[in-house]
N, C-alpha and C positions, 0 to 999 in steps of 0.2 A: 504494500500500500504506500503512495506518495504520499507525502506530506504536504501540505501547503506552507510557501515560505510565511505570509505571514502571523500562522499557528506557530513554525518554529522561534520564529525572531523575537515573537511576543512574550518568549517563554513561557508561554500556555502550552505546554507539549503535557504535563503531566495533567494538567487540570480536564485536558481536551480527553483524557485518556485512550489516545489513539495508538495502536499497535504494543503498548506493552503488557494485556491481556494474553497475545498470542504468540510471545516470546519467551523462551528457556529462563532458566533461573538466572543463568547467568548473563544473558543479554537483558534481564530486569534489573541486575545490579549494576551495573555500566550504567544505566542511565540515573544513576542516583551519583554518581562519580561526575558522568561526563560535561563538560559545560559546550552543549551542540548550536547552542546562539552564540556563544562565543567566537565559537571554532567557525560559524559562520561569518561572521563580521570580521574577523580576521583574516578570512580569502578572501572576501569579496570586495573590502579593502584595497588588496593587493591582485585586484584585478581580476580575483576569482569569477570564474564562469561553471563550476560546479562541484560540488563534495557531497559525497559517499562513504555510508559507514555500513560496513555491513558485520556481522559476529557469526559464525556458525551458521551460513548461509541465510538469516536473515538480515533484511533489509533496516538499520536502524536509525538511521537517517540519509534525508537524501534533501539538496537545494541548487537550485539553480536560479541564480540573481538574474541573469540575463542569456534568454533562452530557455530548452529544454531537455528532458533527457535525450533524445533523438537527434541531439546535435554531437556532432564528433569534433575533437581538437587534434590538433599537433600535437605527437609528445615529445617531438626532441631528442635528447637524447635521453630519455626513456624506453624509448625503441630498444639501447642497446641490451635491455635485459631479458629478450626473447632469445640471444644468443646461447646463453649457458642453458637455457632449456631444449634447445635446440641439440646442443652437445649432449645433453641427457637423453630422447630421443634415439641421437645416433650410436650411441652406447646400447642403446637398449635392442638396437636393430643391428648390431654385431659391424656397424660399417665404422666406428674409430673405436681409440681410448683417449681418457684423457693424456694419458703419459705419453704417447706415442709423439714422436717428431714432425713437426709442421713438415719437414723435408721430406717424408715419405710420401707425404702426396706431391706438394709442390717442388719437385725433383731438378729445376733449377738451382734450387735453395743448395742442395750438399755442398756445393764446391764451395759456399759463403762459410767463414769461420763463424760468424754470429751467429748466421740466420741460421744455420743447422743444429741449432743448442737449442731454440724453440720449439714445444712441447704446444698441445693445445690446451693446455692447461694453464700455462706460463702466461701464452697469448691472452685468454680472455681474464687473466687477473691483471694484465695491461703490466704484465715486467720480466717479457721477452727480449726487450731492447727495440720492438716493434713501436712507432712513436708519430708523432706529426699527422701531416692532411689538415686541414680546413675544415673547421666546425660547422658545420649544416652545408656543407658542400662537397663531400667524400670523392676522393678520385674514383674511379670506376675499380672492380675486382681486379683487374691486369695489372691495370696503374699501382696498387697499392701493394702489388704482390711485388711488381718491379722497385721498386722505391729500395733508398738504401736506408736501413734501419738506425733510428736515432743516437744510441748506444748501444755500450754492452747491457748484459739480463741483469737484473737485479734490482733494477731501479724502477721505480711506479711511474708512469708516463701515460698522462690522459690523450687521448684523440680518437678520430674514428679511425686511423687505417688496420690496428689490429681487427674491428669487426670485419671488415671488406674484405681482408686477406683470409679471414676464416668464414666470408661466402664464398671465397671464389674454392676454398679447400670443400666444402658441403659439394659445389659445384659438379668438383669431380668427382666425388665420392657418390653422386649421382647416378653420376653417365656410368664410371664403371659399373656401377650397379644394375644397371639397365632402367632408371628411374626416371631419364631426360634429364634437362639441365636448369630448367626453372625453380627455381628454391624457392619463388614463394607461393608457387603451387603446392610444393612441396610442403613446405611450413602448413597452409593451407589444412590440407589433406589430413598429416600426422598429428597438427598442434593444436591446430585453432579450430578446425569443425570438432573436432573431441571435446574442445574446450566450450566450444558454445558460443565461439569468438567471431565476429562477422567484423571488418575491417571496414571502414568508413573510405580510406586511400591510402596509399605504399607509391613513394617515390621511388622511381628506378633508374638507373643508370646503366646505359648498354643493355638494357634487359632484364634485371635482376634488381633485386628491390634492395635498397640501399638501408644497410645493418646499423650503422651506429643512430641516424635518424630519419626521418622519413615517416614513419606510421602514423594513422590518424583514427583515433578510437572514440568512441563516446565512453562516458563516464563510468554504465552499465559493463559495456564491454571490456573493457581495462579490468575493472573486477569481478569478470567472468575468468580472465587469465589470473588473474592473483587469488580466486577461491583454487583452481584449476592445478596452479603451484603448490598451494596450502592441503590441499589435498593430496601430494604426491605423485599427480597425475594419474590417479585411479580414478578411472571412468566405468560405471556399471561393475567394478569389482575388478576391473583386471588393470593391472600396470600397465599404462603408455612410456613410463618413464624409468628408467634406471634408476634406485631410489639413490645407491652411492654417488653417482654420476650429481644426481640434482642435489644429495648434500652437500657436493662442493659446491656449487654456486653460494653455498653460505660459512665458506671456511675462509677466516682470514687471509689473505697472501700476505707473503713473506715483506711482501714491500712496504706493503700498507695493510694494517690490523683494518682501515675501517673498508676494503672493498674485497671483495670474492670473486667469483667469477661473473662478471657481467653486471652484479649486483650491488651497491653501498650497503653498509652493513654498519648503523649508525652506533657506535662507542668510542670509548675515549683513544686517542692514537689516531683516527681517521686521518687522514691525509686528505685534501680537498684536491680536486681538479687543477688549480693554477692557484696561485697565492693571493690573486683578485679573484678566488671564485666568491661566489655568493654563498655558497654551503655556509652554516654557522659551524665550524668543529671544535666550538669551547669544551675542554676535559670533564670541566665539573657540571654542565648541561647532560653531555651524553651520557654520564654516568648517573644521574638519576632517571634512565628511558630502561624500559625493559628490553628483549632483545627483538630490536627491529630493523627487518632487513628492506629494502628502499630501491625502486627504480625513479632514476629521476631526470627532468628534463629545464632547459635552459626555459625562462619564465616561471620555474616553480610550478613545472608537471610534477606529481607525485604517485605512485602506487605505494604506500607503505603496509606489511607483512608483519603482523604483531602473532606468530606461530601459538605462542605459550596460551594466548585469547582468544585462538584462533579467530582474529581478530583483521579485516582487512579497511584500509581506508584510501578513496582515489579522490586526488583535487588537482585541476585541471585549470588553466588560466589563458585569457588571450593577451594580445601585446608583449609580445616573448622579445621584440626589438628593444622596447620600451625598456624592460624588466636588464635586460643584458644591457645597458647600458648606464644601469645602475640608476633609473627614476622611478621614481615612487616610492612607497612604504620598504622598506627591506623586510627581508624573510628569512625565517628562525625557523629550521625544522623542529628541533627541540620546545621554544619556545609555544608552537602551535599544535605540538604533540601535547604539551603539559596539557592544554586544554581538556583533549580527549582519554588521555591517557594519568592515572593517578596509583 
C-alpha cells in the first residue's frame, strides 16, 4: 500500500494507522525507532525525487516529492554494483572464479607484468592497478581493456574502466560459451527477470551496456534487486547465485576496509572515491551504523543493505550535475541513516 506524502510529512503515519496492522513484529518496531518525515525532508531537501523503505519484503515506507513511482532515474554509479553479482552468477554457472587471472580470458594481458597479477576479484575490489577512464563517460570494453593500467595492485583506485574490462571478460566468456555476446541480454535473462527487475534504460557503448554507469531504474525496481541480493539470490527455492561468490561482494579489500566487491560497505577505514568525494567517511559516524552495505551513485543514488534487518532502503535524486559540483545541501550517509536506523 502507498502512502500518501502528505499523511507521511504530517506525521500522522501512526495516528492514520495505515499498514502497520499488516506488518511483522518486527517491521512494527522500526516504526517506533524510525523518524520516516524526517528521512523524508532530508532527501527531498537534497533534491530527493524518491525513498523507499522496505523490511522483510514489506513495503514500509514509500514518497515521492516530485513524481511517481513509475518514474525511473539515473543511478550513476550505482550501476557499478550489478557487477559482483554478476561474478556471482558466473561462478554459479561454472564459467569463472573469483581467483582466476583477468589474463586467462583477456590473453593479451600475459605478456603485461601488471596486468597478468589481476584476478577478478582484485579487479572489482578496484586494487588490480586497473585505474582511470572518465566518470559517466566509460571508454568502450576494447578501449579499457587496451588502456595501460594506472599502477601496481594494491592500491584502491576508483573509476569505471575496471567494470568495462570485466564486460568485455563476461563478453567472452559468453561467446565461448555458446551464449552470444550481448551481456545485457545476458544480465537480463540470468539476473534481472529472476529478480523481478524491468530496467527503465542501459546506456551502451559499441553495443554492450556500459558497467560502471548507465542504468536507469525506478525506485520499486532498484529494490527489487537489493530484496533479490538480500535474499541470496534464491528465487522459488533454488540458488541463482553462488552464495560464496556473492559473500565476497561484502568482504573488505585489502585496500580499502570500506569497499568489497563492487559494493561500499559503510564502517570506519572506508576510503572514499577521491579526497573531494562527497561520501561523508567520518570514523566515529560509521561506527555507530550497523552493518551496511551500499550501492551508490554520483547525486546521492542510494540502494542501502541493512542484512542483520533484513532491512533495504533506495533514494534516488535528480540534478546529479548540480549535486557533483558540490550545490546545494551536502549529504551524510550516516547522518541520514541515523534517521532510519537506531
Amino acid at each position: 500500500m502507498r502512502l500518501d506524502r502528505r499523511t507521511l510529512l504530517t506525521g500522522s503515519l501512526a495516528a492514520a494507522g495505515l499498514l502497520t496492522t499488516a506488518l511483522p513484529a518486527l517491521s512494527r518496531a522500526a516504526y517506533a525507532v524510525a523518524d520516516y518525515a524526517a528521512a523524508a525532508r532530508y532527501s527531498a531537501e537534497r533534491s530527493g525525487v524518491s525513498l523507499l523503505v522496505m523490511q522483510a519484503g514489506q513495503t514500509l515506507f514509500e514518497d515521492y516529492p516530485r513524481g511517481g513511482p513509475e518514474r525511473f532515474y539515473e543511478l550513476a554509479s550505482g550501476t557499478k554494483s550489478f557487477s559482483g553479482v554478476m561474478a556471482a552468477a558466473l561462478v554459479q554457472d561454472g564459467l569463472l572464479t573469483l581467483d582466476e587471472g583477468c589474463a586467462d580470458t583477456l590473453t593479451e594481458w600475459r605478456a603485461d607484468p601488471v596486468k597478468r597479477t589481476a584476478t577478478i576479484r582484485s579487479l572489482l575490489s578496484l586494487e588490480s592497478g586497473a585505474g582511470g577512464g572518465r566518470l559517466g563517460r566509460p571508454d568502450t570494453y576494447a578501449g579499457s581493456v587496451a588502456a595501460s593500467f594506472a599502477g601496481e595492485a594494491g592500491t584502491f583506485r576508483y573509476g569505471p574502466a575496471p567494470f568495462q574490462i570485466f564486460g568485455e571478460i563476461v563478453r567472452r566468456k559468453l561467446v565461448a560459451a555458446g551464449q552470444g555476446e550481448d551481456v545485457l541480454a545476458w544480465m537480463q535473462a540470468r539476473i534481472l527477470d529472476p529478480a523481478g527487475v524491468k530496467v527503465g534504460n542501459w546506456r551502451r557503448r559499441d553495443g554492450q551496456p556500459t558497467l560502471p554507469s548507465g542504468a536507469q531504474l525506478t525506485a520499486r525496481d532498484w529494490a527489487r534487486f537489493g530484496r533479490f541480493v538480500l535474499d541470496g539470490g534464491v528465487v522459488d527455492g533454488q540458488a541463482t547465485l553462488d552464495a560464496a561468490a556473492l559473500a565476497a561482494n561484502f568482504q573488505p579489500s585489502g585496500a580499502n576496509p570500506g569497499y568489497g566487491m563492487s559494493w561500499w560497505l559503510l564502517r570506519p577505514g572506508l576510503v572514499p572515491p577521491a579526497p573531494t568525494s562527497l561520501i561523508d567517511a567520518a570514523p566515529d559516524k560509521l561506527a555507530r551504523l550497523p552493518d551496511v552495505r551500499m550501492a551508490a551513485g554520483a547525486g546521492n543514488q542510494r540502494l542501502y543493505l541493512v542484512p542483520e534487518r533484513d532491512l533495504l532502503i533506495v533514494r534516488q535524486a535528480d540534478g546529479i550535475l548540480r549535486q557533483a559540483r558540490g550545490q546545494g545541501l551536502p549529504w551524510s550517509d550516516p547522518d541520514f541513516l541515523s534517521l532510519l536506523l537506531t
